[in-house]
C-alpha positions, 0 to 999 in steps of 0.5 A: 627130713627128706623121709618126711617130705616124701611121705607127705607127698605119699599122703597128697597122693592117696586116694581120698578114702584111704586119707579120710576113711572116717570123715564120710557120712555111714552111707548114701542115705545118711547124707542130710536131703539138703545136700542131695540135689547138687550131687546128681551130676555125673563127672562132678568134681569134689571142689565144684559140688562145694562151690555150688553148696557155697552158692546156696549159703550166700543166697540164703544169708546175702549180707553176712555170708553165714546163715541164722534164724534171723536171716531166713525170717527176713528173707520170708518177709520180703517175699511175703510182700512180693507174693502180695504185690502179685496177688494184687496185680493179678486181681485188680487188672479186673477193676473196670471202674477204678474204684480199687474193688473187683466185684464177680461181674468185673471179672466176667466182663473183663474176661469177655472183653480180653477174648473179644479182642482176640477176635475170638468171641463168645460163642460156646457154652465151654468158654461161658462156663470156664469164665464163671468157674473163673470168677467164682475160683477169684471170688472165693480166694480173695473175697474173705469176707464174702461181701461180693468185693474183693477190696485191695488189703483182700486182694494182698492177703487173699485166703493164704493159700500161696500159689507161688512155690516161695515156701520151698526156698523157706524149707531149703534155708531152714534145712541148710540152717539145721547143719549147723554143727556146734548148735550156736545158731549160725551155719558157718561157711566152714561148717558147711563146707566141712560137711559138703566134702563129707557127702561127696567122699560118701558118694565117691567110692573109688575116691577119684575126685569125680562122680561115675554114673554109677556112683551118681545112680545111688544118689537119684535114689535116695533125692527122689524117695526123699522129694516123694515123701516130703511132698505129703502124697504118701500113700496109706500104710497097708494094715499087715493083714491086708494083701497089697494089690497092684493093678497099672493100665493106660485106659480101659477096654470099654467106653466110659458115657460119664466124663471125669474131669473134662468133657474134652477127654476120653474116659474109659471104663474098667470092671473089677471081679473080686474073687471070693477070700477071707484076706482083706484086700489093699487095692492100688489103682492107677492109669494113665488116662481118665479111667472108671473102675467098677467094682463087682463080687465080693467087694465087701473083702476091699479094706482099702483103694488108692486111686492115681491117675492124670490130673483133670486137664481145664475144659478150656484153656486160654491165656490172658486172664482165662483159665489156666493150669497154674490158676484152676484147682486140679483133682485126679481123672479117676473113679471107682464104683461098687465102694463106699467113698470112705474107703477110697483115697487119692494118691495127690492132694487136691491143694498141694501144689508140690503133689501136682508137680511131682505126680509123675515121679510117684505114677512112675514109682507106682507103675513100676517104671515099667517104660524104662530100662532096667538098668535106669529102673533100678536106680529109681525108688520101688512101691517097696521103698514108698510104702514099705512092702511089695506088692502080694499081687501085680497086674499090668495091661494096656487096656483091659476090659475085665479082670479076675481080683484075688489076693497073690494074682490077678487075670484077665476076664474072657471078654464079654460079647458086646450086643450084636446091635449096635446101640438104639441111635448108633451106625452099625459099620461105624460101631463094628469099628470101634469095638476093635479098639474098645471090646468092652463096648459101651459102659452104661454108668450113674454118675451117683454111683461113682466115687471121684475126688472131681468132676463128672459128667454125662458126654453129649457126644461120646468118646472116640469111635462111640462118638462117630457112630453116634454123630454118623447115626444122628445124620451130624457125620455120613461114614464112607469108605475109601474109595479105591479101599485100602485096607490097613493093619493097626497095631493098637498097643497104647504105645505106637499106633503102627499103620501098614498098608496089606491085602484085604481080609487079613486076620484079627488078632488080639493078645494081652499086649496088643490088638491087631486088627485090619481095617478100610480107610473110612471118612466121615462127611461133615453134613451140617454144622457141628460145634465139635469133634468126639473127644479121643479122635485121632485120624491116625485111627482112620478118622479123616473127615470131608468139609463140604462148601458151606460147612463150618469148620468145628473146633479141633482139639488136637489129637491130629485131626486133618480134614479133606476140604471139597472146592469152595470149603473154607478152612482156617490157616491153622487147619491141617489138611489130609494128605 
């Protein structure tokens, strides 16, 4: 008797792999998705990761505390009636007459009487175009049959597309609902408790009862290859006689005089020389600011581009009934020219809100995790495992102004001399500037030849130090220098702008990592009233700005800009002043 108590106690005290080597699942990747996400937590122990799949059962079946088909029905019912309530709150907030029916005209105007009460006012064109993209986004929701009148059922039921994420807690119940083990139609609460403990003790190799850093690596993996193939944002299979082509960089190395997306952002402009070969080519491009690719040479080799990028931010962005985020359909900054629009694919879908949500996890997979280290890079998914091959060729570079496109590598262009001049209209030292941060120069571009999933403009007031050239060349801005002058070196590498004081007349210096160069403090008087800044301006770059009396101030968007106020220029409280 005494010999079987104390193998008993021997058993108790054996690690649990050795106890139960077979009740684990073959491998990490075995494991069912829907038991992934509460195992991504280092110093996890076995019981506590049960409880919470426990939780999730008794949320999913509250009454009865195992889960059917009937109790996920039922739950979809009430917040299908819940989604409606909001869908009607959100629309007849506009109903200025009462009458339960919302026409375009009440949209606009309750708009404009929510930005009045601010105090703000209607005073730009941006605003009047972002509320009449706003009414006719409301319209062309809730209006399902196009009479001009959303009606209260129109408002309840709209056009179907939900905009609250209820549809993921569907699937989560569905999925817990597909672990039912003997196939009777329930999930049990032993049911899934039995296989909760099969995936920990697949996860925890050495059987300790508690999840390393390590052991939780391997389960980041596979959670977030799963979300990214769920999500519906896989990108085109690569035909095996195609070369897979890579190419990641920030911006490019020329001004952009089309905006894609929003006339608030800095879109640059990139060229792409294909070489000359009988392989077919699969070009995946991506950036992380508004970038126009253009293609040139043998484009006729390219089966196949995905473009990713940012998504287009709102030209204007205000609560309270405005325009938002969450409310404005949103599409990726990003173009090509030089290719057909049938063989060129976006990485997001342009309605699926899961895509938006998760486009930087996949940007991340696509740009190789190239910001992390290493030792956290491996344990994210690889273009390998989102597309099933590596990449035949790779390229990454902070701002490139031309590149050499072959199928096994990709180089650099030597960088075409912009004009001596500057161009007709443009201050000529203001110019010289910029084209230390932007070689490229300016890119002349139709906006008929560009293929883009959204939308695209010409700028009134180019981007960035373009932009001053132009406003200093049209009499809008005078350049002067600083005086006493005092030169600065900037490191411009996309990642820090590192500013040092040092002598005068040191040496300009460019790599494919960075761009040094030395420049005067430069700052620009604000000579009659302007309504904006150039887009992309940022005063860590030298752009300081001098408000004289009697100047209004224009609008700032962010980026740091400070300005010098002389006496008697008033400046609003939430104007940052230079120091």
């Amino acid at each position: 008797m005494k010999k079987i108590i104390f193998a008993s106690m021997l058993l108790a005290l054996m690690p649990l792999s050795a106890q139960a080597a077979s009740d684990t699942y073959p491998s990490v990747d075995a494991i069912p998705t829907v038991l992934l996400q509460p195992l991504l937590r280092q110093d996890l122990f076995e019981q506590k990761y049960v409880s919470s799949m426990a939780d999730q059962l008794r949320n999913a079946a509250r009454e009865t505390g195992s889960l059917t088909l009937a109790d996920i029905e039922a739950a979809e019912t009430r917040r299908k009636r819940e989604l409606a309530r909001n869908r009607l709150r959100e629309v007849m907030r506009y109903d200025q007459d009462f009458d339960l029916k919302v026409t375009a005209d009440e949209v606009r105007t309750s708009m404009q009487d929510e930005f009045s009460n601010r105090g703000e006012g209607m005073t730009t064109d941006a605003v009047k175009q972002a509320i009449d993209a706003q009414s006719v986004r409301i319209m062309k929701t809730y209006d399902t049959d196009d009479d001009g009148t959303i009606t209260s059922r129109e408002a309840a039921t709209g056009s179907g597309k939900s905009e609250y994420p209820y549809e993921n807690s569907y699937k989560s119940s569905r999925d817990l609902l597909a672990l039912d083990t003997d196939q009777d139609g329930t999930l049990t609460g032993a049911e899934l408790e039995a296989l909760a403990r099969k995936a920990f003790r697949t996860v925890d190799k050495d059987g300790n009862g508690v999840l390393s850093r390590d052991e939780v690596a391997e389960v980041e993996k596979k959670w977030s290859l799963a979300r990214l193939k769920a999500s519906g944002c896989a990108l085109p299979p690569v035909a095996s006689a195609e070369k897979l082509v890579q190419i990641s960089v920030t911006n490019g190395g020329s001004w952009s005089n089309l905006a894609l997306g929003s006339l608030q952002e800095e879109t640059t402009a990139l060229r792409l020389d294909i070489e000359k070969g009988a392989e077919p080519l699969y070009l995946l491009l991506s950036s992380h600011k508004p970038v126009i690719w253009q293609l040139t040479g043998d484009t006729a080799r390219v089966a196949r581009l995905v473009l990713a990028g940012p998504f287009a931010r709102p030209d204007i962005s205000l609560d309270g009934g405005m325009p938002t985020p969450r409310m404005t359909a949103q599409k990726i900054s990003a173009g090509v020219s030089g290719l057909p629009a049938g063989k060129v694919s976006y990485l997001q879908g342009d309605e699926n809100n899961e895509c938006r949500r998760l486009s930087g996890s996949i940007m991340s997979v696509i740009q190789g995790n190239l910001s992390q280290r290493a030792s956290i890079r491996n344990n994210q998914p690889q273009l390998k495992d989102l597309i099933g091959r590596d990449a035949d060729a790779r390229y990454t570079e902070y701002a490139p102004v031309a590149l050499s496109v072959g199928a096994t590598q990709v180089k650099p262009l030597p960088e075409d001399a912009p004009p001596a001049d500057a161009p007709a209209g443009m201050n000529a030292d203001v110019w010289k500037l910029g084209l230390l941060m932007y070689p490229g120069g300016l890119s002349s571009l139709n906006a008929a030849d560009i293929v883009t999933p959204g939308k695209i403009e010409s700028y009134k007031t180019l981007p960035g130090w373009a932009g001053l050239a132009q406003m200093a060349g049209n009499g809008s801005l005078k350049a002067e220098k600083v005086s006493p002058p005092a030169a600065r070196v900037i490191i411009f590498d996309g990642r820090t702008r590192l500013v040092l004081q040092n002598r005068a007349g040191a040496p300009v210096i460019n790599n494919s990592n960075a761009r040094i160069f030395v420049t005067d403090d430069w700052q620009f008087r604000i000579m009659k009233d302007i309504e904006e800044f150039p887009p992309g301006i940022n005063d860590s770059l030298g752009a300081q700005f001098v408000l004289p009396k009697g100047v209004k101030v224009p609008k700032l968007r962010g980026y740091g800009i400070c300005l010098r106020p002389e006496e008697g220029a008033e400046i609003p409280q939430n104007v940052r002043i230079c120091e």
